[in-house]
N, C-alpha and C positions, 0 to 999 in steps of 0.2 A: 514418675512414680506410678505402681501400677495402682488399680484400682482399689483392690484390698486394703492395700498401703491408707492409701487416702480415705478410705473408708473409717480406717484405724484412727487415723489420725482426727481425721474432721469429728469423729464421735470423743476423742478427748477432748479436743478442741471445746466442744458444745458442753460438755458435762462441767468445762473450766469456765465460760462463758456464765453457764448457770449459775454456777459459784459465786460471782464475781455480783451479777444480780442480785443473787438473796442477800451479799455482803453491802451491798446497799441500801438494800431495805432492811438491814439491821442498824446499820447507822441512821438512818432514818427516821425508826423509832429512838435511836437516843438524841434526835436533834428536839423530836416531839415530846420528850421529858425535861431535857434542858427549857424549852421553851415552857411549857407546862409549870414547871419549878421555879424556876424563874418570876416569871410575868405573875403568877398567883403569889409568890413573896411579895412581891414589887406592891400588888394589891393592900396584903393583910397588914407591910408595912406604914401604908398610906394611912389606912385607917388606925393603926395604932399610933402612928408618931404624928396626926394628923397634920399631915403635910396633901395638901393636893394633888402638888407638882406631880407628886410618883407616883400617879393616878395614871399619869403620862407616859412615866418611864414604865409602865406596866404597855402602855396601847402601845408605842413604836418597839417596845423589844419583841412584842408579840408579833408583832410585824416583819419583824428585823429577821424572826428566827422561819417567819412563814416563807419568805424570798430565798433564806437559804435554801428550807426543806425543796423550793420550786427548782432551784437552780444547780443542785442535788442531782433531783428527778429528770433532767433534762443532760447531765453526765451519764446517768444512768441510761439515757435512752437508747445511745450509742449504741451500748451493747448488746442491745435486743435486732437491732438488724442484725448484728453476727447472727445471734443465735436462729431467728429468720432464713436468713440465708441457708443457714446448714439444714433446716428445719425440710427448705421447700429441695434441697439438695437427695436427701432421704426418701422426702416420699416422690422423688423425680419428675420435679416441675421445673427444675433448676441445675445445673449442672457446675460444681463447684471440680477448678483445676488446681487449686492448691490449696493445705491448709494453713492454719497461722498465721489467720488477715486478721485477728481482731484489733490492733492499733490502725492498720490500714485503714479497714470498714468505718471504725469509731474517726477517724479525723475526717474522714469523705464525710458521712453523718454531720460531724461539726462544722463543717468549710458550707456543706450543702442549706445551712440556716439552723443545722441542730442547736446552735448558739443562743439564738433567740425563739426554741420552744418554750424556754419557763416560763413566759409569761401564758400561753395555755394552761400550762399544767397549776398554775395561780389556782385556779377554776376547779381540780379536781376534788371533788368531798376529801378523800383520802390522803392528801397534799395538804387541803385546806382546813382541814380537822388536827388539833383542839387551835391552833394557832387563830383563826377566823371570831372564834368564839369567846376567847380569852380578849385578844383586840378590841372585840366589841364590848364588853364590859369593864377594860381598862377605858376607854374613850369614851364609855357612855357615862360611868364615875366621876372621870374627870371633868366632863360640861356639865353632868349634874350638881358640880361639889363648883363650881366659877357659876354656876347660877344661884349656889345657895342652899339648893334641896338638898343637897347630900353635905353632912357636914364630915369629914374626917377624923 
């Protein structure tokens, strides 16, 4: 392939990569609405049908949905080495001979421990937000309302 060629190509390549990124951070945000929507029902229903219990199912789903958002995030990570790649390609730090490795790149990433970055990305504000926050107030509800303070 001559260079041009690859040029051509590797720059589709990267603008589909890009793609494929932001369409993960759109799901993303609908995981952080599910969970929001969710785990805050879960809440207001506790308090109305004053039941405790769902004080609970409010703190592990908030939870439940923060693991996914991490585990997401850590699919998504794959594909930022492509984009990487092509990136140091460009400004010629790195010399790319073919294009259309992004399943390539993303399984090497996954086999390499990409598998078990979500538990980092647990950590990040932006992973970690509203889900951390919700959690804490389902679970702080819930031992408050089994000690008594709070009643339902």
């Amino acid at each position: 392939m001559k260079d041009d060629q690859l040029d051509a190509a590797l720059q589709a390549e990267y603008f589909y990569v890009q793609k494929v990124i932001e369409d993960f951070d759109s799901r993303a945000l609908t995981i952080k609405a599910w969970s929001v929507t969710f785990s805050l029902a879960a809440i207001a229903s506790a308090l109305a049908s004053h039941a405790h219990v769902v004080f609970l199912v409010a703190f592990v789903s908030a939870l439940l949905f923060w693991l996914l958002e991490a585990i997401w995030k850590s699919f998504q990570a794959g594909y930022y080495k492509r984009a990487e790649a092509i990136e140091r390609h460009f400004a010629g730090t790195q010399a790319l001979s073919a294009p259309f490795q992004i399943g390539t790149t993303w399984f090497r990433h996954w086999g390499a421990g990409g598998h078990q970055g979500w538990t980092r990305f647990l950590l990040w504000p932006h992973v970690a937000l509203p889900h951390a926050v919700v959690a804490f107030i389902g679970g702080l509800l819930f031992l408050l309302s089994l000690a008594g303070v709070v009643r339902p």
